[in-house]
VMD Tcl script that draws the C-alpha trace (Angstrom):
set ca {
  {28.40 3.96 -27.31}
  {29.90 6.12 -30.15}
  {29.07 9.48 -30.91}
  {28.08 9.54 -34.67}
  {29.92 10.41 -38.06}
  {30.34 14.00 -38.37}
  {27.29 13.99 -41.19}
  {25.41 12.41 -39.16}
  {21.74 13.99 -38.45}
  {22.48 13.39 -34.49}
  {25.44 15.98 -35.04}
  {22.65 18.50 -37.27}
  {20.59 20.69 -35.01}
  {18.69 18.51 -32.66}
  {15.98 20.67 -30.82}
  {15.68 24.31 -30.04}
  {18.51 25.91 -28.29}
  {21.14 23.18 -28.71}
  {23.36 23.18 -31.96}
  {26.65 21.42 -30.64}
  {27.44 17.85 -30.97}
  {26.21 15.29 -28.89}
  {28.31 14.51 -26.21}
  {29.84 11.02 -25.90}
  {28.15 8.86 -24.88}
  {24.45 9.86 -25.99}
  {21.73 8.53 -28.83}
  {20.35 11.72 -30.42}
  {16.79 11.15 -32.03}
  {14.81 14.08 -32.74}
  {10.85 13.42 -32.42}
  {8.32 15.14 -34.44}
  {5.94 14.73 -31.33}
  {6.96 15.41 -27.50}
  {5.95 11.45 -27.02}
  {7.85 8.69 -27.92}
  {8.05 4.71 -27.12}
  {11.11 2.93 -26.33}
  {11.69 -0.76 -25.93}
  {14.82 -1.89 -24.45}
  {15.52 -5.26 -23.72}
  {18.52 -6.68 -21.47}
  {21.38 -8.28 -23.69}
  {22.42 -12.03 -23.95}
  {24.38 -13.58 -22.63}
  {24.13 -11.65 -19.38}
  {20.54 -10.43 -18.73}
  {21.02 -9.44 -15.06}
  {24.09 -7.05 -16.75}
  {21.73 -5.58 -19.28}
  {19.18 -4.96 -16.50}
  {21.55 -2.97 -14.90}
  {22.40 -1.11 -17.56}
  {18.77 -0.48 -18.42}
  {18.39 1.02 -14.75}
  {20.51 3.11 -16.01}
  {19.24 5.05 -19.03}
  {17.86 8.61 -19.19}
  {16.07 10.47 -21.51}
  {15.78 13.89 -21.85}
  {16.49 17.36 -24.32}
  {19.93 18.10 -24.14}
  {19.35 21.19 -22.94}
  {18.58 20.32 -19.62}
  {21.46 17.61 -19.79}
  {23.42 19.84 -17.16}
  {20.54 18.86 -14.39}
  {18.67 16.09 -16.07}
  {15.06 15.65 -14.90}
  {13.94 11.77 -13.62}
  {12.48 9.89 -16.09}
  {8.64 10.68 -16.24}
  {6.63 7.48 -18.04}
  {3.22 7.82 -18.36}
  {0.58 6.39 -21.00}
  {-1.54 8.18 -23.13}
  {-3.96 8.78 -20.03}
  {-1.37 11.34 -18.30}
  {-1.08 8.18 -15.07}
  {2.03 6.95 -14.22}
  {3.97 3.80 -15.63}
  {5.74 1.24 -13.63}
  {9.37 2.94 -14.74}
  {11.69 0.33 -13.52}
  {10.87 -2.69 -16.17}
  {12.61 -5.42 -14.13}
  {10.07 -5.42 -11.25}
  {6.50 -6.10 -12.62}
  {5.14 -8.38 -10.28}
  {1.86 -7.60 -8.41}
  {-1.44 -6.39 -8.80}
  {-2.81 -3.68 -11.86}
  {-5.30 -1.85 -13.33}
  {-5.70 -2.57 -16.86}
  {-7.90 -0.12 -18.70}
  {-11.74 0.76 -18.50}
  {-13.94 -2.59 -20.27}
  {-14.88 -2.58 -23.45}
  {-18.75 -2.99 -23.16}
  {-20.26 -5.92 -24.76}
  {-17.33 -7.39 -26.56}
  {-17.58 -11.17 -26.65}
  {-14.34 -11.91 -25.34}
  {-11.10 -10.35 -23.87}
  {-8.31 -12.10 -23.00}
  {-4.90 -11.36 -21.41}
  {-2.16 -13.34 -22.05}
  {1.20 -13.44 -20.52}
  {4.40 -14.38 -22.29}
  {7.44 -15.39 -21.45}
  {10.23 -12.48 -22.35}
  {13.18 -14.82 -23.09}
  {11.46 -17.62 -25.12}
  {8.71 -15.37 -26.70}
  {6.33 -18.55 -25.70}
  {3.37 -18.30 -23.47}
  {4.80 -18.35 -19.69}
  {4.88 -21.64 -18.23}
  {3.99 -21.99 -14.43}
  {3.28 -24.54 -11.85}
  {-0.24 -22.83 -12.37}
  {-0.15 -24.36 -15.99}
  {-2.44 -20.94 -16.90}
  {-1.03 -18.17 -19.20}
  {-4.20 -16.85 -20.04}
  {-7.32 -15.35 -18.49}
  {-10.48 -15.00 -20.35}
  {-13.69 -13.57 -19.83}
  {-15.66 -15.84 -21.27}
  {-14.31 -17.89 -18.01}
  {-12.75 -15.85 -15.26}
  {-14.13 -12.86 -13.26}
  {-13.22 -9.85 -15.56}
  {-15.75 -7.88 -13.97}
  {-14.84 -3.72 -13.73}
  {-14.45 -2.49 -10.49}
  {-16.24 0.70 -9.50}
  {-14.23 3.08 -11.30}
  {-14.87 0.81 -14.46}
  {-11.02 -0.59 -14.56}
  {-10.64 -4.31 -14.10}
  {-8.14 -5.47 -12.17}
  {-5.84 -8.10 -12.52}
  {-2.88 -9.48 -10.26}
  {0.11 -11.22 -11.56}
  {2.90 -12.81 -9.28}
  {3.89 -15.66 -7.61}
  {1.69 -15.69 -5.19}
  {-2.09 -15.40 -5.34}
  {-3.51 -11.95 -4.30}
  {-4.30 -11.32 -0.65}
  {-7.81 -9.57 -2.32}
  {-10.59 -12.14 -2.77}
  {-11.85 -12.46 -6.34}
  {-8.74 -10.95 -8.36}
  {-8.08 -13.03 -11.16}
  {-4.39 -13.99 -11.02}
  {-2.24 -15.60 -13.05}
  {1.36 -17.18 -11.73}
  {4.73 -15.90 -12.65}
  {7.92 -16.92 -11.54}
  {10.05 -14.48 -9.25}
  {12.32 -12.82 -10.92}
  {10.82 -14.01 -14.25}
  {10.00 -11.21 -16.75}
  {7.11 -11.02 -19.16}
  {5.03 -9.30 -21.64}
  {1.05 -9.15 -21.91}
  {-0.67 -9.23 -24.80}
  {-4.41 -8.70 -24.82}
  {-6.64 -9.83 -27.23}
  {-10.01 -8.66 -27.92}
  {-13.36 -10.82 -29.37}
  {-16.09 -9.67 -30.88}
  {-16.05 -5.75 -29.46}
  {-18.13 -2.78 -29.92}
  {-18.55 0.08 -32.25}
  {-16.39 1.84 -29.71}
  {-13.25 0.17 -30.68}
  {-14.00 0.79 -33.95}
  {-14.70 4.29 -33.71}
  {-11.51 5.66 -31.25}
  {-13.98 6.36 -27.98}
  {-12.23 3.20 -26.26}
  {-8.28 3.26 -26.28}
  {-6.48 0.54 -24.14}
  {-4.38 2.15 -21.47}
  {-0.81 0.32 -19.93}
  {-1.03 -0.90 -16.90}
  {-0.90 0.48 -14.13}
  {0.07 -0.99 -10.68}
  {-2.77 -0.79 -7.55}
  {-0.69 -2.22 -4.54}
}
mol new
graphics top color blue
foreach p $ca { graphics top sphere $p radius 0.5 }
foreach p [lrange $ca 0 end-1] q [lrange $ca 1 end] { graphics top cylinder $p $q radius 0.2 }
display resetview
């Protein structure tokens, strides 16, 4: 990477405390809120390069860039995020049910073709309106995804490939007033095993 243009707002006063320019190297952003998303995604035409080069990336002020803290993900629930994206395999929590919607669906995609993920299992998809997406006691519902089917009875589970990466999208039916109204926010997964 190279550090920006002299007039560029990465060189202007980036957060309290800091007013040189950003050493080389380093993306400056400055946030109007202490919580940002970022979405990387491993180059062509070497992915397995780009993964390790993701593994790689920190983010933190500059101020503390003299003893950087570990990266700290969490969702808008305060509980931790898988932070290494290359390794999502296994089983999650997903987020507390949305009472009485009709319908709620995850669905997995595949990451390099942007298609639905295609398995042995021949099933991208599970939907309540056919598969067990009862809550558990805590009122999450749990979901495994993998290449192999769940050692836990009862988990609905659908296939990936090893090594495969994905990305869920979930798609909700019919739901309440509370989806409506803010009370019920989705959370990120988070993983159970």
């Amino acid at each position: 990477m190279r550090s920006p243009p002299d007039d560029h707002p990465a060189r202007v006063r980036s957060e309290p405390g800091y007013d040189a320019a950003a050493p080389n190297g380093y993306q400056v952003r400055r946030l109007l809120t202490d919580h940002f998303l970022v979405c990387t995604r491993a180059p062509f035409p070497d992915p397995e390069q780009g993964k390790d080069y993701l593994r790689t990336v920190k983010l933190y002020p500059l101020a503390e860039a003299g003893d950087p803290p570990p990266n700290d993900f969490t969702d808008t629930s305060g509980r931790q995020l898988i932070a290494n994206p290359c390794e999502v395999d296994g089983t999650f929590g997903v987020w507390e049910a949305l009472k009485r919607a009709l319908d709620l669906d995850p669905l997995l995609y595949d990451l390099d073709t942007r298609s639905e993920i295609n398995t042995e299992q021949f099933k991208p998809v599970l939907t309540s309106l056919r598969d067990d997406l009862t809550p558990n006691e805590n009122g999450d519902i749990v979901l495994d995804f993998g290449p192999s089917r769940p050692a836990q009875a009862g988990v609905p589970w659908l296939r990936t490939d090893p090594g495969a990466q994905w990305f869920a999208y979930f798609r909700v039916y019919g739901p309440a007033e509370a989806a409506f109204d803010g009370s019920w926010k989705p959370s990120d997964f988070h993983k159970t095993d």
